[in-house]
C-alpha positions in Angstrom: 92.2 126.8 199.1 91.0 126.8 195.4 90.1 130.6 195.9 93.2 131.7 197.2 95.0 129.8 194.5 92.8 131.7 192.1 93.4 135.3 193.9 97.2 134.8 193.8 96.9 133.6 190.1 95.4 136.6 189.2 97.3 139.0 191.4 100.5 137.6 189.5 99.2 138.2 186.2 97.8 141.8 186.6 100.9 142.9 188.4 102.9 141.9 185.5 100.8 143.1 183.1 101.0 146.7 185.2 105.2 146.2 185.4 105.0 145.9 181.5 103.1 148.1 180.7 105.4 150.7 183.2 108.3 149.7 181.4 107.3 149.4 177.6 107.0 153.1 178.1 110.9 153.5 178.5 113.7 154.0 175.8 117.4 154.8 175.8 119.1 156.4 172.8 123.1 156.7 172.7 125.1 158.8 169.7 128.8 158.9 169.5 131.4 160.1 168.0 135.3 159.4 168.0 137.7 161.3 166.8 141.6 161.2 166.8 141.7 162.5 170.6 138.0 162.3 172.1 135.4 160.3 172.0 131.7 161.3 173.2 128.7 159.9 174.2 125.4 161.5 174.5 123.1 159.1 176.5 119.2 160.0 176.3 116.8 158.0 178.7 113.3 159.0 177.3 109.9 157.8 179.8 106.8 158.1 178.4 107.4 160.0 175.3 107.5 163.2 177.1 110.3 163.1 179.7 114.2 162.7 179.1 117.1 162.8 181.0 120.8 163.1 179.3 124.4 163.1 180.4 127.7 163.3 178.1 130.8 161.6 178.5 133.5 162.8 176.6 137.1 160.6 177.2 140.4 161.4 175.9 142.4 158.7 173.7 145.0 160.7 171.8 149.0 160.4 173.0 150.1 161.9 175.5 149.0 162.8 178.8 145.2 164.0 178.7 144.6 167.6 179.3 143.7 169.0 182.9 141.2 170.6 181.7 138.5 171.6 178.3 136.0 174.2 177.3 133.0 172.2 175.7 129.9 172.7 173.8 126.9 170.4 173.1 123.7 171.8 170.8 121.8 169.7 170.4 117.5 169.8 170.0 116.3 169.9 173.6 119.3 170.8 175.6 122.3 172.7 174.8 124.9 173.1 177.4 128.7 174.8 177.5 131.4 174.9 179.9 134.8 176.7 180.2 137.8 175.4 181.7 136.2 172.3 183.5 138.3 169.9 185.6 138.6 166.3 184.0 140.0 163.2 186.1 141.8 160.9 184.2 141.1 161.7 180.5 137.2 162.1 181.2 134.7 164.5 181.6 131.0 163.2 183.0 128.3 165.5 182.9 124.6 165.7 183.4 122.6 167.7 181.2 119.3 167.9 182.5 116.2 166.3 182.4 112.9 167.3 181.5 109.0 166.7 181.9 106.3 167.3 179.2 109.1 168.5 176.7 109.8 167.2 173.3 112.4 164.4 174.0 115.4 163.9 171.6 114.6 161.8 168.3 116.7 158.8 167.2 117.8 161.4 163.8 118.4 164.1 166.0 121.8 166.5 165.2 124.0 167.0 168.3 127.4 169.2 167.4 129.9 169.1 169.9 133.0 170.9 170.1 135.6 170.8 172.9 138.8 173.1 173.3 142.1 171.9 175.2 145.6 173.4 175.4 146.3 175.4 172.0 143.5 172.6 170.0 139.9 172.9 169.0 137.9 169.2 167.5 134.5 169.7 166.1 132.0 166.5 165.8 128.5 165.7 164.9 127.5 163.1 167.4 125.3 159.8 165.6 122.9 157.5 166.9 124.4 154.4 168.0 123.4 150.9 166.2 
């Protein structure tokens, strides 16, 4: 019984040293901005140094009734994305924008510029990393 005691033990152990090891490898960045009508967000989930996925949110708080609809664009270091006339529900826009393997991953002092246009109005940001 001593053996199997021992086996289990050591199963236990190596599996969470495996499960850490899997997951010290993972790191999310956020930047925002807000401005009088929008704020963004501009999640990056980074594995392994090497991999990313990122989606933007962008959410209208000004007065008023939120547009039906923006033209948007995002540069930022390793993806850059535009869209004309999209369809927002309720104030907000959700978007994906891509993921990547063996690429150079977003940095925490990366420089993402976003601009969206609405109705007859045009806002300009610079997006920063999120404390």
């Amino acid at each position: 019984m001593k053996i199997n005691s021992v086996k289990v033990f050591t199963m236990l152990i190596l599996t969470s040293l495996v499960l850490t090891a899997c997951y010290s490898d993972y790191e999310e960045l956020s930047f925002k901005h807000e401005t009088e009508h929008w704020e963004v967000e501009y999640f990056v989930s980074i594995r392994g140094g090497d991999s990313e996925n990122v989606s933007l949110i962008m959410e209208y708080i000004g007065e008023g009734e939120p547009p039906e609809s923006i033209s948007y664009s995002v540069d930022a270091m390793s993806s850059s994305r535009s869209g004309e006339d999209m369809f927002i529900r309720n104030g907000v826009f959700n978007t994906s924008m891509g993921s990547c393997t063996d690429c150079e991953v977003t940095q925490e002092n990366a420089k993402i510029d976003v601009n969206i246009r609405w109705e007859d109005n045009n806002e300009s940001m610079v997006l920063k990393l999120e404390d």
